[in-house]
Structure formats: structure tokens, C-alpha cells
C-alpha positions in Angstrom: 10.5 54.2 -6.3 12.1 53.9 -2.7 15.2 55.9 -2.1 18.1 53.3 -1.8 20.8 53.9 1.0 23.3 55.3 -1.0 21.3 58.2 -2.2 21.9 59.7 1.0 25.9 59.9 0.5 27.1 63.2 0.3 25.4 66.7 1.1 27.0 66.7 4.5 27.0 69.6 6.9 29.5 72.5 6.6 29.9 74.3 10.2 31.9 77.2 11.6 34.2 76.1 14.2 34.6 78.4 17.8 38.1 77.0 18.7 40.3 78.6 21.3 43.5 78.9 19.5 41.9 80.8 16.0 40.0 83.7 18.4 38.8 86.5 16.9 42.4 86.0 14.5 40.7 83.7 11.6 37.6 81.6 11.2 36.8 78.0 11.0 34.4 75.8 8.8 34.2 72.3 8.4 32.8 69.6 6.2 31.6 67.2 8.5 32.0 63.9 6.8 30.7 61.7 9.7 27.5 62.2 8.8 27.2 59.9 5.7 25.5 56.8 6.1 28.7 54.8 6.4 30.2 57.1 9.0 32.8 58.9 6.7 34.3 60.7 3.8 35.5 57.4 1.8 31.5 56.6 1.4 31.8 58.8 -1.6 35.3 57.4 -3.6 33.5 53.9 -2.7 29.8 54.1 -3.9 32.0 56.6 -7.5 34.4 54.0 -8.3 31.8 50.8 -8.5 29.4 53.3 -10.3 31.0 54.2 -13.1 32.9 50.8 -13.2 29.6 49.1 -13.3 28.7 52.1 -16.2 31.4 51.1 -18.1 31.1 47.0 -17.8 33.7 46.1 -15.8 31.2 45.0 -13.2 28.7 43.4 -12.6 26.5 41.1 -10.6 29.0 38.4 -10.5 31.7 40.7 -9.5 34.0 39.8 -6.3 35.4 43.1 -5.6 39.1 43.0 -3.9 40.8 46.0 -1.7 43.4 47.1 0.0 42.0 48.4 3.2 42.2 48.5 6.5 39.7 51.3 7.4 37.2 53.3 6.1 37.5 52.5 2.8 37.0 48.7 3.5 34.0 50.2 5.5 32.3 52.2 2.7 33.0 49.3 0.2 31.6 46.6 2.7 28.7 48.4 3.1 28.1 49.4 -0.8 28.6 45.8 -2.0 25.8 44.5 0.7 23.4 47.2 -1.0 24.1 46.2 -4.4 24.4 42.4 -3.3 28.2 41.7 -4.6 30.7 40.0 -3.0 33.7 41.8 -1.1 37.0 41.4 0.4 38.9 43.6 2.3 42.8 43.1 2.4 43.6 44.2 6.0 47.0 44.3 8.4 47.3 43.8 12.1 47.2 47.4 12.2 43.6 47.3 12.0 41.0 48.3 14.9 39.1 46.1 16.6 35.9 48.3 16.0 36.9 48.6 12.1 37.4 44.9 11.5 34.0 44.2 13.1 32.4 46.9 11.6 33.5 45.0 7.9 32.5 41.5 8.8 29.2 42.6 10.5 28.8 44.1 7.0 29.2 40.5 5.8 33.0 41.2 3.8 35.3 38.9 3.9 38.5 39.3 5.6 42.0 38.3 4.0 45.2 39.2 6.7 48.5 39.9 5.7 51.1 39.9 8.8 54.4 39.9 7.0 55.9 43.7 6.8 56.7 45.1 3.6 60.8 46.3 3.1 59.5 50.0 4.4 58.6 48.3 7.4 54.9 48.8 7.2 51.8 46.5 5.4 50.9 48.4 2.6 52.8 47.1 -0.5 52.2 43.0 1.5 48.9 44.1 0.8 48.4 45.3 -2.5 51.0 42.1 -3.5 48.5 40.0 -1.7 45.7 41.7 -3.5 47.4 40.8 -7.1 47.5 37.2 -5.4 43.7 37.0 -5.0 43.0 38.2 -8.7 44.8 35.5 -10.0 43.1 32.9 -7.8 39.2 34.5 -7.1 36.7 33.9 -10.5 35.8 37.3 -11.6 37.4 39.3 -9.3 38.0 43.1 -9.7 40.3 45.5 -7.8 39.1 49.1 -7.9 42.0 50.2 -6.6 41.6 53.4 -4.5 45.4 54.5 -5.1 45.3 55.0 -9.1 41.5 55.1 -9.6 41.0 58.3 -11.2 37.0 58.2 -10.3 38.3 58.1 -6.3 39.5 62.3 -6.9 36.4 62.7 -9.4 34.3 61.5 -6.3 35.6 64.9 -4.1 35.4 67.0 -7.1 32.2 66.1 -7.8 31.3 65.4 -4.5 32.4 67.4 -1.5 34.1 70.1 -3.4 31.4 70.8 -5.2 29.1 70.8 -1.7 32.0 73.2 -0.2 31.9 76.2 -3.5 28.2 76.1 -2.8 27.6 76.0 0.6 30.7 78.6 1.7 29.0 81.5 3.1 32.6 83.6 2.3 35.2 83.3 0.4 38.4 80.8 2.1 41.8 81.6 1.7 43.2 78.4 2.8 42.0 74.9 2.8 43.8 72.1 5.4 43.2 69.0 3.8 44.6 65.3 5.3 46.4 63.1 3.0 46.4 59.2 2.4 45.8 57.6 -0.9 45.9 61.8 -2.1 42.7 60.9 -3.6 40.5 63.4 -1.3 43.1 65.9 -1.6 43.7 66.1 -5.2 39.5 65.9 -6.3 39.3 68.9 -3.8 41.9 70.9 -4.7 41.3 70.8 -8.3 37.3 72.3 -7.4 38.4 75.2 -4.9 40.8 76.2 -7.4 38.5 76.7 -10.1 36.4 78.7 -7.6 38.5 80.8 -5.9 42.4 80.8 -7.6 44.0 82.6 -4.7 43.1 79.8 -2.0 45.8 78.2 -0.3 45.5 74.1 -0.3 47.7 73.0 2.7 48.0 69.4 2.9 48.4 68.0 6.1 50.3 64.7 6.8 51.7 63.0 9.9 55.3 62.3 11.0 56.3 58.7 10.4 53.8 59.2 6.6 56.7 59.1 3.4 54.7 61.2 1.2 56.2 63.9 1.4 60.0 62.8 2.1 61.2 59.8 4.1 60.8 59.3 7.7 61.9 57.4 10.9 59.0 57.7 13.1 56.4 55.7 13.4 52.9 56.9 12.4 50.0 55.4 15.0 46.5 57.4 13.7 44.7 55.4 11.0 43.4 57.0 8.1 46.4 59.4 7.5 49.6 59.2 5.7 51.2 56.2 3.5 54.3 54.1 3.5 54.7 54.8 0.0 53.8 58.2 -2.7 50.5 57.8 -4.0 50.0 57.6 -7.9 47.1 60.3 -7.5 49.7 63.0 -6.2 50.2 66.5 -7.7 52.0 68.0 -5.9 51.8 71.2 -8.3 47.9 71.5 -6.5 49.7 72.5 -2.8 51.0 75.0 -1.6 52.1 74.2 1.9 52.5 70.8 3.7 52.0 71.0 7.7 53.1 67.5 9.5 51.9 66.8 13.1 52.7 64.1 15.3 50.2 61.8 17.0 50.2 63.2 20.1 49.0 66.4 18.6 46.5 64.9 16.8 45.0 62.8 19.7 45.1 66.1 21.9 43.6 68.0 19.4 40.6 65.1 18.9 39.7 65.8 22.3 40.0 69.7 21.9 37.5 68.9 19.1 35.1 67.2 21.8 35.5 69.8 24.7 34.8 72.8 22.6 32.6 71.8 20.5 30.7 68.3 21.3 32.2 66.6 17.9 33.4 63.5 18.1 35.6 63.3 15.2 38.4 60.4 13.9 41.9 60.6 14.4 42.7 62.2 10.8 39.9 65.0 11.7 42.4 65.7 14.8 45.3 66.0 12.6 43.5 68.9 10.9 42.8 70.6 13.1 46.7 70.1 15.1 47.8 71.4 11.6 45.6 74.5 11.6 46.6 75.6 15.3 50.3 74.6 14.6 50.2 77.1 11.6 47.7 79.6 12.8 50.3 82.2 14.2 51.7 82.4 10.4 48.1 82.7 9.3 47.2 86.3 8.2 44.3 88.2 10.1 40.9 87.4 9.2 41.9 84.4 6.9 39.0 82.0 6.6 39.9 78.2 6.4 37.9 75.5 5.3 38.5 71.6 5.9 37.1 68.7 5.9 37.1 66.4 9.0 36.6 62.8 7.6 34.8 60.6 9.8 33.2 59.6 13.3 34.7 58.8 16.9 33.0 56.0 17.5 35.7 53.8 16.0 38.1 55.3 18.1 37.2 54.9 21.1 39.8 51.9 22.0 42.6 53.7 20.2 42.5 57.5 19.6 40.3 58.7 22.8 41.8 55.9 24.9 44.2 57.6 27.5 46.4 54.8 27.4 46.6 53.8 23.9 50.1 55.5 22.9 53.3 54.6 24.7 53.8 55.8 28.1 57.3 58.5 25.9 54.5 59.7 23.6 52.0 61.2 25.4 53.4 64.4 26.5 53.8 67.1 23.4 57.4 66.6 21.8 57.4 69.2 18.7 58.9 67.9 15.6 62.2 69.4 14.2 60.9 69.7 10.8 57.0 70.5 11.2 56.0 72.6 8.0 56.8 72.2 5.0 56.6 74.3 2.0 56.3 72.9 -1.2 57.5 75.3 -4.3 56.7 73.4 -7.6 58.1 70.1 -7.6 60.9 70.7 -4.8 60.4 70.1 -1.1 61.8 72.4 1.6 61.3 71.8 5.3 61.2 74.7 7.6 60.9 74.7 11.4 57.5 75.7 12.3 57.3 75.1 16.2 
């Protein structure tokens, strides 16, 4: 039997990271997502979710899958549906890039745009309204839903968590983990738990993201953050929250490329923004682990394009609240600059 595509999701690369700023103070590794077939982490949640759907009936041949995405979800999905020969469309925003949007249609998706802003000013619940539109009107549609699907955490705990207790060559204390849909988070956190109870899950999130408590800035990287909470959040799984800004994130993408060659997304810049921001509270010899989510490539008229933020936001202006602890269910912002 021929190996199909998607049999070559997963088992992704873990690396140690020689970064300036971490020295001979702590060490670096890193799940290097880019290196599925799709080009990043969400080729896991995508090929899970129509599995076991598909396992339990709720799909099938004649399935029209629907989603709310406008990156690399839509990506993964696209290109999952064209293997198994079903029929997909993403529900995108104008935030979209150029490179993304192709990158689903070349895939042979269809594309459904919503332009009106939702009341927190951004395109995500326009989206998922628009979504519950097209179920109503599309014969045998099906939306997987990557915000409440349960098998979209399974995926990482199955998935890359699993791939990380296995292929750590020491034990972490800390693992800085992006959030979005909370979906990666959650599945990972859950695994490196069971493995090693004293690890530190950090969840790192951008300035402008409502996830963690409201905001007034305006979030620019794709692929982190939300305008709204997540239903996949627990927050009793972190322990610290570290926001960056975009300008830390783009600088730290091109850190990312100096010292080590990697061209990495704009989320897999946020990471690694959020370990260097917190690295001076870090103890000695602490050993981190992350997971950096997807390729460049996409990027490159956006993130590692010199002029693609506004002229006021590309020199460093540290936030006022930039870590955040999280005890239990309460949230308490601390000045880490």
C-alpha cells in the first residue's frame, strides 16, 4: 500500500537553540513545526478532527467542510480535504495574507469573505456568524470547529506532546507555548504535566489578544491571540502568561534567522520575544522547551518585510503590563520590562 500524504504529519524535529540572550544561563529546544507537509503545527488539529469525525459518521464523502480561518488552519484543512477528495471552505477576513489566501485557493478551497467588523472591532465572531449562515444554506455541510473541538487538544496530546516526552534529551522546567484557539496549548500542557509535574507551562500571548483580559492595542502577527476567550481554555493548566508586542516579535523572527538560519512565522517570534523577555527571572540552568509553529515563507510580505508595521511601531516600546501571572482562576499583571 503507498503511504498517503498525511502519514507524514507529525514526528517533527526537536532542536536545541544557541541564542544570544539564554548564554550559558538556560537552554533552548524547539519543536519545529514547519516541517510537516502543510508547513505548520495546525496540520495535526486538521488531519485529528476530520479523522475521528469521519470514525464517528459525521462525515463522509459528500461532506462540505466549513471553517473559520484565515491561516494555517484553512491551510491544513485545504490541503487535507484535496487528499481525501471533500469539498472545503474557508471563512476568511481582510486580515488575511496574500501568500495565505493563495496558498488555500491553489489548494482548490473555496473562499467566503467577511469585511464587516464584529462589536470587539475585529472579524472573528462576523466569521463564525457567517459560518452558521453557510450551514443553513450548503447541503451537507459540517463545521469542525477548531475553537470547541475537543479532538483539536487531543491532536497535541497525542501528537506533539507526546513527540516532545519522548524525544527530550533532559528534563524541562518550563514550556513557552503561543496561544490562539488555546487548542495547542491546552493538548500540550495536559501531556508535559503527566510527564514531568513540576514543569512550568507559560503561555505566551500578544498585546492587543483579549484572552487573558481586555485590551486597546491592536494585534498585527497572524496566528496569535483572539478577539474573544476560547472555549478550550484552562486556565488551571498555566502557570505564567508573558505578552509581547509585535515589534518584539518581528525583531525576534529575524533574531531567529541571524542566529540560527530558521525561518520561522510570526507566532514562532513571539516565543521566543517571551522567553528573552522572561529569561532574566528564569532560574540558572532551567531548560525550556517550545514549539515554534510554522514556516517564513508566508511571511515574507508581512512579518520579515521592513516596512510592513507603521512607521510609530517599529522602534521597541515596552508594554506597561508585560507578564502576567496567573494564580488559579485570578489574573494579576506585573511589570516585567
Amino acid at each position: 500500500m503507498k503511504p498517503n500524504l498525511s502519514e507524514f504529519i507529525g514526528n517533527t524535529p526537536l532542536v536545541e537553540l544557541e541564542l544570544p540572550f539564554a548564554q550559558e544561563r538556560f537552554r533552548i529546544f524547539a519543536k519545529l513545526e514547519m516541517f510537516n507537509p502543510g508547513g505548520s503545527i495546525k496540520d495535526r488539529p486538521a488531519l485529528h478532527m476530520v479523522k475521528e469525525a469521519m470514525k464517528s459518521g459525521r462525515i463522509n464523502e459528500n461532506t462540505h467542510l466549513i471553517e473559520s480561518s484565515s491561516g494555517n488552519l484553512a491551510i491544513a484543512m485545504a490541503m487535507i480535504a484535496r487528499q481525501m477528495k471533500l469539498k472545503f471552505t474557508a471563512v476568511i477576513d481582510p486580515n488575511i495574507t496574500t501568500t495565505n489566501r493563495e496558498l488555500i485557493e491553489s489548494y482548490g478551497a473555496s473562499i467566503d469573505l467577511v469585511d464587516e467588523k464584529d462589536e470587539e472591532g475585529g472579524y472573528l465572531h462576523t466569521r463564525i456568524r457567517r459560518v452558521e449562515t453557510l450551514l443553513a444554506e450548503v447541503p451537507n455541510s459540517v463545521w469542525l470547529n477548531q475553537y470547541a473541538n475537543p479532538d483539536n487538544p487531543a491532536a497535541h496530546y497525542h501528537g506533539a506532546g507526546a513527540e516532545i516526552v519522548n524525544g527530550m534529551p533532559v528534563e524541562p522546567t518550563h514550556a513557552f507555548i503561543c496561544v490562539s484557539t488555546c487548542g495547542t496549548i491546552m493538548g500540550l500542557a495536559r501531556r508535559l504535566k503527566e510527564a514531568w509535574p513540576r514543569i512550568r507551562i507559560v503561555a505566551v500571548d500578544i498585546a492587543g489578544s483579549v484572552i487573558f483580559g481586555p485590551s486597546r492595542d491592536r494585534r498585527r502577527i497572524p496566528g496569535i491571540g483572539a478577539s474573544r476567550v476560547p472555549e478550550q481554555l484552562d486556565r488551571s493548566l498555566i502557570d505564567e502568561v508573558v505578552l509581547v508586542n509585535d515589534f518584539e516579535s518581528v525583531e525576534a523572527c529575524r533574531l531567529l534567522v541571524q542566529e540560527e538560519g530558521l525561518l520561522a512565522g510570526g507566532s514562532s517570534g513571539s516565543v521566543i520575544a517571551a522567553i528573552r523577555k522572561l529569561g532574566p527571572q528564569l532560574p540558572k540552568n532551567a531548560v525550556i522547551v517550545t514549539v515554534l509553529p510554522d514556516r517564513g515563507e508566508r511571511y515574507l510580505d508581512s512579518v520579515y518585510n521592513p516596512d510592513w508595521l507603521p512607521e510609530p511601531e517599529r522602534v521597541h516600546r515596552p508594554l506597561a503590563s508585560s507578564h502576567v501571572v496567573v494564580v488559579q482562576d485570578a489574573i494579576q499583571f506585573q511589570n516585567a520590562s
